[in-house]
C-alpha positions, 0 to 999 in steps of 0.5 A: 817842483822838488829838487832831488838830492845829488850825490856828487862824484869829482874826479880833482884830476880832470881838465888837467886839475881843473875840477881840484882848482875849481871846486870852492867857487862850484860849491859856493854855486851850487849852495847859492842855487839851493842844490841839496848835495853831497861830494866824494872826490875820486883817488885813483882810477876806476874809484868812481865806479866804487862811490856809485855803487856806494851811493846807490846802496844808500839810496842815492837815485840822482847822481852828478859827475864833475871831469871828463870823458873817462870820470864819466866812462866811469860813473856810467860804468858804476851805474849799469854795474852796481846790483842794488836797482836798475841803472835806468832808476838811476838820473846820470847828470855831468857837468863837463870839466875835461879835456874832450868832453865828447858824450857832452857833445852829443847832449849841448851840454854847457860846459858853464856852471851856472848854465848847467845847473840851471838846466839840471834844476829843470829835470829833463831826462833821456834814456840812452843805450850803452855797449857792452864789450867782453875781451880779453886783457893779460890773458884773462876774459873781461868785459866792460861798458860804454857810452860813447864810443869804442875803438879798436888797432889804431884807436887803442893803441893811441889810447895806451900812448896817450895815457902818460901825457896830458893835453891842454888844446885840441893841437896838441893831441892832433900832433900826437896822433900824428906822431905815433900813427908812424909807429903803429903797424897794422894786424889782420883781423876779421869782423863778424856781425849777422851773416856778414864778414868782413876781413882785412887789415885795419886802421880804426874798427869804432863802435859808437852809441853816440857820434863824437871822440877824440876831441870832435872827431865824428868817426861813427857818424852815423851813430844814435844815442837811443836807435838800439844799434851800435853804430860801427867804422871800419877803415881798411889798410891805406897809406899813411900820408893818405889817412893825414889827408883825410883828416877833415873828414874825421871832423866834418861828418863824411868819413863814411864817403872814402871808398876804404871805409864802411860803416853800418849798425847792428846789435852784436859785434864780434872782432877776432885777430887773424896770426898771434898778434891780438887787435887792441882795445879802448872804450870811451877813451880808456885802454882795455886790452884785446881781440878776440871783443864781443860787442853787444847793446842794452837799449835805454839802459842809461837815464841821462839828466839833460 
């Protein structure tokens, strides 16, 4: 079988400069393995979704993206942005060099070089879905896509904390959630989706096309890649000593059995605040902005290289 040309976009940042680091002995792998390719290295944040749309315009159709959740948060973004063909003409592979590598998770994809590309030189893919968010950031509408998970109230706001910090173990960041679950103070919000509403005032709103964040955490357990259902958690107002308590239950897949949180799958969602203070927004890790967010799904959008 021919082997595709890969444009490769590296972000040297991701797993705390491990992509930077490794890069020469990755490049003598994959000319060892006779991969036909080009590289771009990643400046500044939201670079990535520039270079896809670069590529794809120079008839780039296989794309490979080296970091993380938020190098691929990015690419993914590039690829179902970018106007030149659609998104599903286009083969996304990662080779996961993060911290959490969540949406790798979902797919067992190998975090080692070696056992990666010799999975990529099979050619198996998948279509997966992604979301589609419309917020509100500095007071201006905005909207962006997603390919794990999104998260509102809590999630957000350790979204935005967490951004002046880097993590080298799963400890570290379970130790600032904890941390900064004491300074967050919850806001009243409402959600709307089919003729359901549901108001309260909320830890964690989640909506995920696949079921693994922060680091392992299976906070929308019920989430499938390829259902066209976003699949979405919502955890009401409950003591904080209580929500550390549950803390296995964020990893073991029955967050969905405690009697404050609900979950269910729909195709829209729609999350409006309740007084003046917005709900905050992340999406694939990533810091937004705020309610009032409108969700909405492409199915098999995204055509995934396992």
């Amino acid at each position: 079988m021919n082997q595709p040309f890969w444009h490769i976009i590296a972000n040297p940042a991701a797993g705390n400069g491990a992509v930077g680091r490794r890069w020469p002995d990755l490049e003598a792998l994959l000319q060892e393995m006779g991969f036909s390719y080009t590289v771009r290295f990643t400046e500044h944040r939201g670079h990535a979704v520039r270079l896809v749309d670069d590529a794809v315009l120079k008839g780039c159709r296989h794309i490979l993206g080296l970091g993380g959740d938020g190098t691929n948060h990015e690419i993914a973004n590039g690829i179902l942005c970018q106007p030149h063909v659609p998104p599903a003409g286009i083969t996304y592979a990662l080779l996961p060099i993060g911290t959490g590598n969540d949406w790798a998770r979902t797919y067992g994809i190998p975090h080692d070089p070696r056992r990666r590309l010799r999975r990529l030189q099979q050619g198996e893919t998948v279509l997966q879905d992604a979301g589609k968010v419309v917020y509100w950031q500095d007071g201006l509408p905005a909207e962006r896509f997603f390919v794990n998970v999104a998260g509102m109230a809590y999630d957000a706001f350790i979204a935005k904390k967490l951004e002046q910090h880097r993590f080298v173990s799963r400890m570290q960041y379970l130790l600032m959630v904890a941390q900064y679950l004491f300074e967050y103070r919850l806001t009243p919000a409402q959600l709307f989706w089919e003729e359901n509403t549901v108001e309260d005032s909320f830890y964690t709103i989640n909506v995920g096309i696949c079921r693994y964040s922060g680091g392992g955490m299976q906070l929308v357990p019920h989430a499938v890649p390829d259902d066209g259902l976003l699949a979405v958690t919502y955890a009401r107002h409950l003591p904080k000593w209580e929500v550390l308590l549950q803390t296995n239950r964020f990893y073991n897949g029955t967050l969905l059995r405690h009697p404050k949180v609900g979950g269910f799958q729909t195709k829209n969602l729609r999350v409006a605040h309740l007084g003046d203070i917005p709900t905050p927004l992340e999406a694939d890790g990533e810091f937004l902005g705020e309610s009032p967010a409108e969700f909405s799904i492409l199915e098999k959008s995204l055509r995934i290289a396992l």
